[in-house]
LODRENBA-745942 format. One line per field, with one value per residue (C-alpha): residue in one letter; residue number from 0; chain; x, y, z. Coordinates in steps of 0.25 Angstrom, whole numbers, plus 5000, padded with zeros to 4 digits. Each point is the difference from the previous one (the first is absolute). Example, Ala and Ser with C-alpha at 12.3 -4.5 7.8 and 13.67 -1.06 7.14 Angstrom:
# residues 2
type	[A;S] .
seq	[0;1] .
mol	[A;A] .
px	[5049;5006] .
py	[4982;5014] .
pz	[5031;4998] .
//
This chain:
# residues 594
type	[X;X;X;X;X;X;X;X;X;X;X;X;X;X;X;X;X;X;X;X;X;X;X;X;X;X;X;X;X;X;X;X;X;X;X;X;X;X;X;X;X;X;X;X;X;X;X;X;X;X;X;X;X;X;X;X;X;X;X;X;X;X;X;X;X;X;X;X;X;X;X;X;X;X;X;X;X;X;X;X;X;X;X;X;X;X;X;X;X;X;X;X;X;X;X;X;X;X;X;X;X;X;X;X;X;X;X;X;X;X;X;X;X;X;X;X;X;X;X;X;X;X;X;X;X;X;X;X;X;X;X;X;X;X;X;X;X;X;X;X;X;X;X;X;X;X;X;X;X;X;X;X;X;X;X;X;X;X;X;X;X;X;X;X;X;X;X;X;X;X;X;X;X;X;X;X;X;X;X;X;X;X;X;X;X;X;X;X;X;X;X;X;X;X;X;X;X;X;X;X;X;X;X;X;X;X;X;X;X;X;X;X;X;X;X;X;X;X;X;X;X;X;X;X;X;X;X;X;X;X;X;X;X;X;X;X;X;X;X;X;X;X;X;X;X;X;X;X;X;X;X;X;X;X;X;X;X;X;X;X;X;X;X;X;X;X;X;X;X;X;X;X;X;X;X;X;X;X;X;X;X;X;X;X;X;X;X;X;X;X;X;X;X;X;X;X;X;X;X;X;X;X;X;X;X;X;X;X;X;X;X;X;X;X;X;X;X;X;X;X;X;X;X;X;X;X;X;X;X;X;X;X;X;X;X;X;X;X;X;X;X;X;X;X;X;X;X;X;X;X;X;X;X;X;X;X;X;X;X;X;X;X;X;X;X;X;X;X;X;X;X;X;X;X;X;X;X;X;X;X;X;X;X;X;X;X;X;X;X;X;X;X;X;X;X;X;X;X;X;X;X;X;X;X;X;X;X;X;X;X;X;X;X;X;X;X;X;X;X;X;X;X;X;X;X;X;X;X;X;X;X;X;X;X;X;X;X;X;X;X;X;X;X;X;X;X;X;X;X;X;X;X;X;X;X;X;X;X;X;X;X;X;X;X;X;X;X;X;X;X;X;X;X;X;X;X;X;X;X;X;X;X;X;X;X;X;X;X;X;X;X;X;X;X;X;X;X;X;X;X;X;X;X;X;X;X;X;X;X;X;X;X;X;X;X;X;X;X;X;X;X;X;X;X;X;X;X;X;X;X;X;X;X;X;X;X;X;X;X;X;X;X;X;X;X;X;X;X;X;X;X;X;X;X;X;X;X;X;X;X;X;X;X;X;X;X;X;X;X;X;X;X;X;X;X;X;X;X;X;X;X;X;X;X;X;X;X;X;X;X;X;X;X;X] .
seq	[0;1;2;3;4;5;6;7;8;9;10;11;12;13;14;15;16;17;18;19;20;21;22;23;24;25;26;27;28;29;30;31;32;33;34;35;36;37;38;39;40;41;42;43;44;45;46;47;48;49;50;51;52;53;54;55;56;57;58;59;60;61;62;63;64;65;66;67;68;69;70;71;72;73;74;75;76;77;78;79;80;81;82;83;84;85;86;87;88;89;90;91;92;93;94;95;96;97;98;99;100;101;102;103;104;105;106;107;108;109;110;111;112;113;114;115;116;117;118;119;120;121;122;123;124;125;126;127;128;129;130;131;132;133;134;135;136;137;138;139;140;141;142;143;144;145;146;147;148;149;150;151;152;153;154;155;156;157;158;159;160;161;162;163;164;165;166;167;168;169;170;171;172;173;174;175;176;177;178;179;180;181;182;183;184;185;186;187;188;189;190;191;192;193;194;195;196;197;198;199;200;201;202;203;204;205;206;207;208;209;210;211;212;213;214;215;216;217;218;219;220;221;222;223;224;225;226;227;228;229;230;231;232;233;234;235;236;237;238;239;240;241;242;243;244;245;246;247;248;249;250;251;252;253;254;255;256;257;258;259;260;261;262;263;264;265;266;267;268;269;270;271;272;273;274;275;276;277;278;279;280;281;282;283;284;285;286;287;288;289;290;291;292;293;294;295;296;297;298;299;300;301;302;303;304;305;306;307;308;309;310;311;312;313;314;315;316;317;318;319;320;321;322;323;324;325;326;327;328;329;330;331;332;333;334;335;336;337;338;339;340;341;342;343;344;345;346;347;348;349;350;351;352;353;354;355;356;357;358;359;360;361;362;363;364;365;366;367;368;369;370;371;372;373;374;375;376;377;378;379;380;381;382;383;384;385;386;387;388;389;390;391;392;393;394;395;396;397;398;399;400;401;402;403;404;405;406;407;408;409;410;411;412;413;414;415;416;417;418;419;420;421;422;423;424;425;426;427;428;429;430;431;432;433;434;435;436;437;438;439;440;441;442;443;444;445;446;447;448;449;450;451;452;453;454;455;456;457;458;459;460;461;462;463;464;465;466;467;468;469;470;471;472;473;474;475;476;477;478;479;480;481;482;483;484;485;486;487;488;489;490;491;492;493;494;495;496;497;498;499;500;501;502;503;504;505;506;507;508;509;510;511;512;513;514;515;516;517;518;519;520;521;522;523;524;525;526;527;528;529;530;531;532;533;534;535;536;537;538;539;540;541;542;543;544;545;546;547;548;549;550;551;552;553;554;555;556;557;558;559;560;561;562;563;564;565;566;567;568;569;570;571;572;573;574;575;576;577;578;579;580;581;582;583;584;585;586;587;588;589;590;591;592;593] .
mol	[A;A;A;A;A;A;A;A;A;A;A;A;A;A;A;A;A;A;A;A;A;A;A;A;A;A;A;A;A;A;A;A;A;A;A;A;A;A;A;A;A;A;A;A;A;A;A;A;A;A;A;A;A;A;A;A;A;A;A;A;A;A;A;A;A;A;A;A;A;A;A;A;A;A;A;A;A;A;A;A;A;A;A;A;A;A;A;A;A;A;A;A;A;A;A;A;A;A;A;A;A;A;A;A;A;A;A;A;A;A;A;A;A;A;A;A;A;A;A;A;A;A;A;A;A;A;A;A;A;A;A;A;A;A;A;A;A;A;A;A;A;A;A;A;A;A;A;A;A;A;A;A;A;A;A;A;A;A;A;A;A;A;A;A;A;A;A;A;A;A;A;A;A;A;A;A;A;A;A;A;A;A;A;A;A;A;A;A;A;A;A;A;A;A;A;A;A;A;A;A;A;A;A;A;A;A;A;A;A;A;A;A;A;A;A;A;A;A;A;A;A;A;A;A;A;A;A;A;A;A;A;A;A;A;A;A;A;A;A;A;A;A;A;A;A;A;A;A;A;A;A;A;A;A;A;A;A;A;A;A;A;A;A;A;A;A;A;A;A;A;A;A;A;A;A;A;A;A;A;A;A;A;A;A;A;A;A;A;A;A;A;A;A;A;A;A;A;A;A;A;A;A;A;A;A;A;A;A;A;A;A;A;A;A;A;A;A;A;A;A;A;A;A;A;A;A;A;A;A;A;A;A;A;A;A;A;A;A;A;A;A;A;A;A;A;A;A;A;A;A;A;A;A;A;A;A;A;A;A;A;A;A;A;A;A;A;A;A;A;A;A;A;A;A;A;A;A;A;A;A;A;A;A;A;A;A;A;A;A;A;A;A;A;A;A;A;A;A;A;A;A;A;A;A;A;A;A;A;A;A;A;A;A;A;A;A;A;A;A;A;A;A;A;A;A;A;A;A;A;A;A;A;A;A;A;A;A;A;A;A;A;A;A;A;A;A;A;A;A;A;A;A;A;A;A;A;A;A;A;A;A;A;A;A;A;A;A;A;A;A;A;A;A;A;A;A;A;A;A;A;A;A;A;A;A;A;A;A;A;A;A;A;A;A;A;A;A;A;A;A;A;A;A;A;A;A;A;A;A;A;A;A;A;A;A;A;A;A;A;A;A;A;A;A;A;A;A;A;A;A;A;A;A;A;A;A;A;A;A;A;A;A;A;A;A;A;A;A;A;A;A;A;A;A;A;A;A;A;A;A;A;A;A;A;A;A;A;A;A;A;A;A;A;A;A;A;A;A;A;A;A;A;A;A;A;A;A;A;A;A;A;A;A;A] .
px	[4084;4997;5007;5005;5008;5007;4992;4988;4990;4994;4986;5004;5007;4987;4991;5011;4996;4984;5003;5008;4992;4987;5006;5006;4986;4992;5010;4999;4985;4995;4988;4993;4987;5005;4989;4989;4989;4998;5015;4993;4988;5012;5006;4989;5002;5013;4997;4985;5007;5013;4997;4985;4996;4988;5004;4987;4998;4987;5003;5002;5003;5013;5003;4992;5007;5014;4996;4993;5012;5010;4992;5003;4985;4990;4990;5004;4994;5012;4989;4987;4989;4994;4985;4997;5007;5012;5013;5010;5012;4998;5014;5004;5011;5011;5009;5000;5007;5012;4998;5003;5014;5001;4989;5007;5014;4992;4995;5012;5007;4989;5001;5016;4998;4990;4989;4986;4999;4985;5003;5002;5012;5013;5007;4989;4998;5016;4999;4987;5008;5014;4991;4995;5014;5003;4988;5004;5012;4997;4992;5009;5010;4990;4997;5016;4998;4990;5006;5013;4995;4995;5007;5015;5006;4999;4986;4996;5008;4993;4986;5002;5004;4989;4990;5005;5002;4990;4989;4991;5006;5011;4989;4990;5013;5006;4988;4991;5008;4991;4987;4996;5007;5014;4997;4993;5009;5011;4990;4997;5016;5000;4989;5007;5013;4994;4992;5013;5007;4988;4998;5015;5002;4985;5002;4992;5007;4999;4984;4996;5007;4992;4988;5004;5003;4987;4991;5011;4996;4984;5000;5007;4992;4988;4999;5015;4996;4998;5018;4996;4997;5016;5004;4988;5003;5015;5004;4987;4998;4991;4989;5010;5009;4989;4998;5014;4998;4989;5007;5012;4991;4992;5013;5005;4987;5005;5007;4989;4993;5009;5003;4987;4998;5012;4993;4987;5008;5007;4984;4994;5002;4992;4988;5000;5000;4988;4995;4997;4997;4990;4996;5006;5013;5001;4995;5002;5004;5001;4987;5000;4988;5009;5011;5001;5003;4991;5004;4991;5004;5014;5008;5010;5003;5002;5007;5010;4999;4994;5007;4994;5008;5003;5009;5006;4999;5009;5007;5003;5013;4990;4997;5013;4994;4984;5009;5010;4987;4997;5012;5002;4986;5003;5015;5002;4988;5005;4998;4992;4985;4999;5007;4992;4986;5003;5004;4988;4990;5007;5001;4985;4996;5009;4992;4986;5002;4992;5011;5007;5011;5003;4999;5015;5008;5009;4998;4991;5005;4994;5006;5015;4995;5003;5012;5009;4991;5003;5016;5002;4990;5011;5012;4994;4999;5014;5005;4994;5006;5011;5001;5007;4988;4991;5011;5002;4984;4997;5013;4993;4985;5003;5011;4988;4991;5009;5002;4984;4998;5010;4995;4985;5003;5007;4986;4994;5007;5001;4986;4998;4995;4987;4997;4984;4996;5011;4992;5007;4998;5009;5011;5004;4999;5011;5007;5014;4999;5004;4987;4986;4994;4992;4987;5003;4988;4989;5007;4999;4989;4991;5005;4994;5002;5001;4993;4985;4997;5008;5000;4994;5011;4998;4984;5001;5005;4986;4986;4985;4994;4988;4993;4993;4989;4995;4988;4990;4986;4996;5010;4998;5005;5010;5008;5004;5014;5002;4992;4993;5002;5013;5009;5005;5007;5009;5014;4999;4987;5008;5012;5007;5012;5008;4994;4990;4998;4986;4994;4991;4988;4991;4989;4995;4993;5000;4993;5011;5009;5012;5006;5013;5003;4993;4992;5011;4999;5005;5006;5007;5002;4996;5008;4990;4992;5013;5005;5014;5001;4991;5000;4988;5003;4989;4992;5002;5014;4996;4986;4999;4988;4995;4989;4995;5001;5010;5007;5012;5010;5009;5010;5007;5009;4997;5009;5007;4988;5002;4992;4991;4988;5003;4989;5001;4992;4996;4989;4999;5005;4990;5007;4992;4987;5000;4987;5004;4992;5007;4994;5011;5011;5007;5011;5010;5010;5012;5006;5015;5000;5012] .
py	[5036;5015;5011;5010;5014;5008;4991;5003;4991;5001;5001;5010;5010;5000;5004;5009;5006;4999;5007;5012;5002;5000;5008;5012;5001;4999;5008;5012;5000;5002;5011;5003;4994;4987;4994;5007;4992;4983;5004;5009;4988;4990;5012;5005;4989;5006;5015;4996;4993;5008;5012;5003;4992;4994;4985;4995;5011;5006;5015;5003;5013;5002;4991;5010;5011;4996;4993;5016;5007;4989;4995;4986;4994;5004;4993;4995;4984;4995;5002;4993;4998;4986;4997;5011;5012;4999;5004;4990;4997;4994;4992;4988;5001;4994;5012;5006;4989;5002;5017;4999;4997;5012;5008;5000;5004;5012;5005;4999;5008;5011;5002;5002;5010;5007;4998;4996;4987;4998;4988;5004;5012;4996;4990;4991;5002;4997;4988;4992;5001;4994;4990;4996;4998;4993;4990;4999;4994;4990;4996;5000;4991;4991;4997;4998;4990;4994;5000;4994;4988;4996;5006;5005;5012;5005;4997;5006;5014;5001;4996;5011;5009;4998;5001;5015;5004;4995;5000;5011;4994;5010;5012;4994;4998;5013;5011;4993;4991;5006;4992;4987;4992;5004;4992;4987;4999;4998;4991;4990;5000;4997;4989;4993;5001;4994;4990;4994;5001;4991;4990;4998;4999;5000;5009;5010;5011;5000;4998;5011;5008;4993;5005;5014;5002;4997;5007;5011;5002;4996;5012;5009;4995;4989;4992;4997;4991;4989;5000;4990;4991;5000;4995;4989;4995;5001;4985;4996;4996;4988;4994;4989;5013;5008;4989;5000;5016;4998;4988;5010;5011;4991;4996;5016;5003;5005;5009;5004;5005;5007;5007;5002;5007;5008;5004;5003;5009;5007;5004;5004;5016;4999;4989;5007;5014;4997;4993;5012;5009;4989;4989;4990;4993;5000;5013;5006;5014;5000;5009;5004;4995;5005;4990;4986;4986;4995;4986;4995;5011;5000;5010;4990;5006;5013;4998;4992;5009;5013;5012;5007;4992;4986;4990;4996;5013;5007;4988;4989;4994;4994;4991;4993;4998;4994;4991;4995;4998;4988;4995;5000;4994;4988;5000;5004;4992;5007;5013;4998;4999;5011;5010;4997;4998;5012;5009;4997;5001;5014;5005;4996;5009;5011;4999;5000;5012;5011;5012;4989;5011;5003;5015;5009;4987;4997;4985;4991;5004;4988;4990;5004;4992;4989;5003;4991;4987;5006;5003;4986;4998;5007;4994;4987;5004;5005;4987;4995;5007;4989;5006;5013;5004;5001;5006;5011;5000;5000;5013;5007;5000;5001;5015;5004;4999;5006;5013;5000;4999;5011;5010;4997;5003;5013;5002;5000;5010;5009;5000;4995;4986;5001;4990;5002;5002;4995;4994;4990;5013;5008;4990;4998;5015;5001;4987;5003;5015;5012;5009;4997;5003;5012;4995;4989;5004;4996;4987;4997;4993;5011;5009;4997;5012;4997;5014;5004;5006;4996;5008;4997;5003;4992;5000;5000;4986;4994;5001;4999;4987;5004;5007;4995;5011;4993;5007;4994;5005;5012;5006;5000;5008;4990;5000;4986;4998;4992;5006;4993;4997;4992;4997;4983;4997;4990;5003;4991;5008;5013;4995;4990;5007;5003;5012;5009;5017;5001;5014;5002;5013;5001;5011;5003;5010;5001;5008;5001;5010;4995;4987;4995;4983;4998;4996;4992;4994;4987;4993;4986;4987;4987;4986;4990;5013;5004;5015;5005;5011;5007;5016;5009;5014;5011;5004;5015;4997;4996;5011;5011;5008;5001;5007;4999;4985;4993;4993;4988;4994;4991;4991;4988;4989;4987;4992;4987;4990;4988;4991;5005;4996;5012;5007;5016;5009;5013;5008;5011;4999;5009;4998;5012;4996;5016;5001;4997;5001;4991;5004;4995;4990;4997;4992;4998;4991;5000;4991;5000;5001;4992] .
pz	[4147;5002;4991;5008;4998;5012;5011;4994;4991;4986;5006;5012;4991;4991;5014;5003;4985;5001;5015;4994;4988;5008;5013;4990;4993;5015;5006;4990;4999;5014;5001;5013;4996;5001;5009;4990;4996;5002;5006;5010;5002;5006;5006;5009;5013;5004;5001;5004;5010;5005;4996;5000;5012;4992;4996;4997;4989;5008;4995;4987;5002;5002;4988;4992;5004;4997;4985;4998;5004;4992;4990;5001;4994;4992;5008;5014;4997;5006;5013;4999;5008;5009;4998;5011;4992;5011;4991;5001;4990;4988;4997;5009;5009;4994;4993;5012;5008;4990;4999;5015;5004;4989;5005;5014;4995;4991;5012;5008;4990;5000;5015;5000;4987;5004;4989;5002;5007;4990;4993;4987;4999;4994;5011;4998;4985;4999;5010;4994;4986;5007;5007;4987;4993;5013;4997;4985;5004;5008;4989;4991;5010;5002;4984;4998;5011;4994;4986;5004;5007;4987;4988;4997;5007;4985;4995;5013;4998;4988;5005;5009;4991;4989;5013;5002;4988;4990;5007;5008;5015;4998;4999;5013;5008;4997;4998;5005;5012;5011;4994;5003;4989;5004;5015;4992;4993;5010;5009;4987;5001;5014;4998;4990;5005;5014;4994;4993;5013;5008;4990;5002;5015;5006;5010;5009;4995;4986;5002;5008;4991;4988;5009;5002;4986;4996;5011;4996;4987;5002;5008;4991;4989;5004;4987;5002;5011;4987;5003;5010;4988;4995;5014;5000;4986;5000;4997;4995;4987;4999;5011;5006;5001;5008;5009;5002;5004;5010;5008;5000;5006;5009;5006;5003;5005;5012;4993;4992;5012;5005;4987;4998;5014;4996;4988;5008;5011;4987;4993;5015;4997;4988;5004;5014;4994;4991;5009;5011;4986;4994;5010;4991;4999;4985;4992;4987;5000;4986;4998;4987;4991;4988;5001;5005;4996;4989;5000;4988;4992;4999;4990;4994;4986;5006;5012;4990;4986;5003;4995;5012;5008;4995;5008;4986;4994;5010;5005;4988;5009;5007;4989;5005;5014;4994;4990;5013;5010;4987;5001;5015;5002;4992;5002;5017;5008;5013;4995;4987;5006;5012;4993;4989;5005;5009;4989;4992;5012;5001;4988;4999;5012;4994;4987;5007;5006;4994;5000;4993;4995;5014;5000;4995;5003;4987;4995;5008;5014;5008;4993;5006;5013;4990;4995;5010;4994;4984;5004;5002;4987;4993;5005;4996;4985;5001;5004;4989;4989;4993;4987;4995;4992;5012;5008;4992;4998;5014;5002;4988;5006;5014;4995;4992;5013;5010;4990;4999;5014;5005;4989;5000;5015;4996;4991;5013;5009;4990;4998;4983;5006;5006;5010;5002;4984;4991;4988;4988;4991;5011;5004;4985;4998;5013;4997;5002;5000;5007;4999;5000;4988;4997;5001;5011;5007;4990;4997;5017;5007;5006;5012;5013;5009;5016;5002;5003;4987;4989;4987;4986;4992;4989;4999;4983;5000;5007;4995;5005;5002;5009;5011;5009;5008;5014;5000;4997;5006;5006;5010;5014;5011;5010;5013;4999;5004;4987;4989;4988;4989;5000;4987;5000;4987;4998;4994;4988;4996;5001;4992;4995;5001;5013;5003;4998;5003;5009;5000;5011;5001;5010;4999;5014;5010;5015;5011;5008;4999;5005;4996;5010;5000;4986;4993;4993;4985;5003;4987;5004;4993;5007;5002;5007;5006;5006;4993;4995;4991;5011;4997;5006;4997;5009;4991;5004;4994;4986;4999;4990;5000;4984;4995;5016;5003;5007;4992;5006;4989;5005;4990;5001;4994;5004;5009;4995;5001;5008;4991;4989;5007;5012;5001;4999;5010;5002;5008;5008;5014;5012;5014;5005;4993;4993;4995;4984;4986;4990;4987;4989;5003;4987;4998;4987;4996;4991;4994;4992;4986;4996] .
//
């Protein structure tokens, strides 16, 4: 029997709650540099497209141009390159299928206002932003559907509500509601909601949305197409079970096929456009050596405990939701076995990837693609609770959450919780308070500045450890493009820490000149051969002329090491082929002292 004041239910009032407490925040906190970094990379397509005239991404120059004038990324990685050095984009398609109907209006609006009709001045910043509200939504419509198929209109209103506020969905889905969590999130919602819906009537419509769903979010994210897994495995719970699933889908195959082909028509921008761009059908555009998935070295403990940005640390309502995924395993065979051997496989692949702290995001940012699956976790404990000691229990830890969350958010915005270099040391100095402490700074992991040459401000805290002079013999005049010697040190033989200052100085002389285009010193650290870190200052940049030799000094911190075994690398880079006389080239490392 469903509770219900004025018309409405327990469950819509708590969406219309989540909804205003969400929109008031959103609406309030709109800049016009909304589609700035990985934004910007989901992005490019539409003005590339309508704007631009150059859909494939075979210019970057007009990109450049507008990221110079609005300062929208540091770097512009959200364009990479193909195997021949043609720039193409970087992120799949699938974001900018759902920017669109938003990107349209946005442009629209410009051309009856007046304002530049670019892509990025304020109609479109304000539209993306109501599109992404729009999305929210629909999400969170879809979870109440979910929710009340199974539970009470109560246990449901509450699920909802312990979702928003005690967790960090409130702050992706607000903030941060134009990146990529916000649309998964409301696709895991549409695939569950249409799963139950087949498994109920069998019909064609319900599986082509399952389909859509799941190449939906594989293109918005493409480790999300394991989704297909909670469809598959719905129902199944032992083998005479699974048999029972593939005669089921050996008797819709029709069905299948032509979902399948709905699916495949769907995913035809993208393989069509890498395609043309690469020769292949299937390509990663995920070219960045310093990232990726390492799946044999997953980061469990930190993902889940780290004070730089533990799940548990940040999050601890979710306790509720790994303790309801026990029972509903054992408990619900419908559900119990895909959403469980889903979440793990995901929460797996989110661990293994080696930016495991997911750049500035608050919490663990990824795991919200789950958070439909742990919602009905959550509502399965509830249901549970018999006793008025575990009521009360349960009220008590789920308040004490929900206050956590909502300041440690407020931490966040106003700048006291760091989300790149919190350590245990600093989150206790700021736990609960309204100021950072005085010397915050020294308690933090180290800062990595996005800029070329980032200052040592802090150079008492390291120390010498040694220095390494690549001269070995007798110098000897060269114009080889890439001169010898060449430095090769693993990271684990520089430090053992997480990072390490490298000073570079090269003592050099030249017949020429004139230097223009080099020679660069190339410093680089190596994953697999491949470089990230890649910095190659001219070397008439870093000179100084002492005591009548030219001298370059050139100093760096090192990047965030994919593995300890990358290797770091340095010489000196001649695309000219000057004549050159390397006579010294030392290097020295530093190493913290606490």
């Amino acid at each position: 029997m469903k509770t219900r004041t004025f018309g409405l239910s327990l469950s819509a009032y708590s969406v219309i709650i989540a909804m205003t407490f969400m929109a008031s925040i959103r609406l309030n906190s709109i800049n016009m540099n909304e589609t700035s970094w990985d934004v910007l990379g989901y992005y490019l397509p539409l003005p590339a497209t309508f704007i631009y005239d150059d859909p494939m991404m075979n210019d970057r120059a007009w990109i450049e141009k507008i990221n110079n004038e609005k300062q929208l990324s540091g770097t512009l990685y959200q364009v990479t390159n193909n195997d021949e050095g043609e720039p193409m984009y970087f992120f799949l398609f699938g974001m900018s299928l759902f920017y669109l109907p938003f990107f349209l209006l946005g442009h629209g609006i410009a051309g009856m206002t007046g304002v530049p009709m670019d892509g990025f001045s304020p109609p479109y910043q304000y539209m993306l932003v109501i599109g992404g509200l729009i999305y929210t939504l629909i999400g969170l419509l879809l979870l109440r559907k979910i929710l009340t198929r199974y539970f009470s209109q109560g246990i449901a209103a509450m699920t909802i509500l312990i979702l928003v506020l005690a967790t960090n969905y409130s702050h992706h889905l607000s903030y941060k509601n134009l990146e990529t969590v916000n649309i998964l999130f409301m696709l895991m919602c549409w695939l569950i909601w249409s799963t139950i819906r087949w498994h109920e009537e069998y019909r064609f419509k319900q599986l082509w949305q399952i389909g859509v769903a799941i190449t939906l979010m594989a293109l918005v994210k493409p480790s999300e197409v394991i989704a297909v897994l909670i469809p598959l495995l719905w129902g199944v719970s032992s083998f005479a079970t699974l048999k029972e699933k593939i005669r089921l889908l050996w008797s819709k195959r029709k069905h299948l096929i032509y979902a399948f082909l709905i699916c495949l028509i769907l995913a035809s921008p993208q393989y069509t456009y890498w395609y043309i761009k690469t020769g292949h059908f299937l390509y990663d555009s995920y070219k960045n050596p310093g990232v990726g998935l390492d799946i044999f070295s997953p980061h469990i403990m930190d993902v889940l405990f780290s004070y730089r940005k533990g799940w548990m640390i940040y999050t601890p309502v979710m306790i509720l939701g790994l303790i309801g995924m026990v029972f509903l395993f054992r408990k619900n065979k419908t559900l119990g076995w895909s959403f469980s051997i889903y979440f793990l496989i995901s929460f797996y692949i989110i661990c293994s990837w080696t930016e495991w702290w997911y750049g500035a995001a608050y919490s663990c940012r990824p795991v919200i693609t789950a958070y439909p699956i742990l919602a009905v976790a959550i509502a399965t404990i509830l249901t549970r609770l018999s006793s008025t000691w575990m009521k009360a229990s349960i009220a008590t830890f789920v308040v004490l959450c929900i206050g956590m969350n909502l300041f440690q958010w407020w931490q966040l915005m106003a700048g006291i919780y760091d989300p790149y270099r919190t350590t245990k040391d600093y989150y206790w100095a700021i736990f609960m308070k309204t100021e950072p402490p005085k010397n915050g700074e020294y308690m933090k992991l180290v800062f990595r500045s996005f800029e070329e040459n980032q200052p040592w401000d802090d150079r008492e805290r390291y120390k010498h450890t040694r220095t390494l002079n690549l001269i070995k013999g007798k110098p000897q005049w060269t114009k080889e493009e890439f001169t010898q010697p060449q430095l090769r040190i693993p990271f684990e033989e520089i430090t053992g820490k997480d990072h390490a200052w490298i000073e570079l100085e090269v003592e050099y002389k030249t017949t020429d000149s004139v230097f223009s285009d080099g020679p660069f010193l190339v410093t680089t650290s190596l994953y697999k051969d491949q470089a990230y870190g890649y910095r190659a200052p001219s070397l008439t940049t870093i000179t100084d002329t002492i005591n009548g030799k030219l001298i370059a000094k050139y100093r760096f911190m090192t990047p965030e090491a994919r593995t300890v075994k990358d290797n770091f690398n340095s010489y000196i880079w001649n695309p000219k082929k000057y004549n050159l006389l390397i006579s010294s080239y030392r290097v020295k490392f530093y190493e913290r002292k606490d």
